[in-house]
Phi, psi and omega in degrees: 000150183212143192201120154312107198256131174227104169304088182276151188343124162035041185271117213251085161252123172274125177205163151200158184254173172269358173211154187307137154218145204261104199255137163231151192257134187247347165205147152086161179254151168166186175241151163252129199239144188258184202286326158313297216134000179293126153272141161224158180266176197190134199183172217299171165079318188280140149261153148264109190266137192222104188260180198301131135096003180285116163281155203177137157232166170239144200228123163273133207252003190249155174269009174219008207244162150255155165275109190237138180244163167232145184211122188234121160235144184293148164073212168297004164265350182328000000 
């Protein structure tokens, strides 16, 4: 399954699944920040693999741009 995600300006989700899911950003800039506090960056063209049970949000890092995303999990997890 795969479902468009639009992050809006410094919009915060703590969130994790029982399965990996694979996000590519399709607009926009911003960070994946894991449950320590690690940032990684993230921007048009990238993917991110986000695996079971990793807790994470994503932060849109532009003030005029939105962050759109695609997350894809497999399957049997819908």
């Amino acid at each position: 399954m795969a479902q468009k995600t639009d992050v809006e300006r410094q919009m915060i989700t703590k969130s994790y699944r029982i399965s990996e899911t694979l996000n590519y950003v399709i607009q926009g800039h911003g960070t994946l920040v894991a449950e320590g506090g690690e940032e990684r960056e993230v921007k048009k063209g990238n993917f991110a693999l986000v695996l079971p049970d990793e807790k994470h949000q994503y932060r849109n890092k532009s003030a005029t741009e939105p962050l759109i995303m695609i997350c894809a999990v497999p399957k049997k997890f819908e």
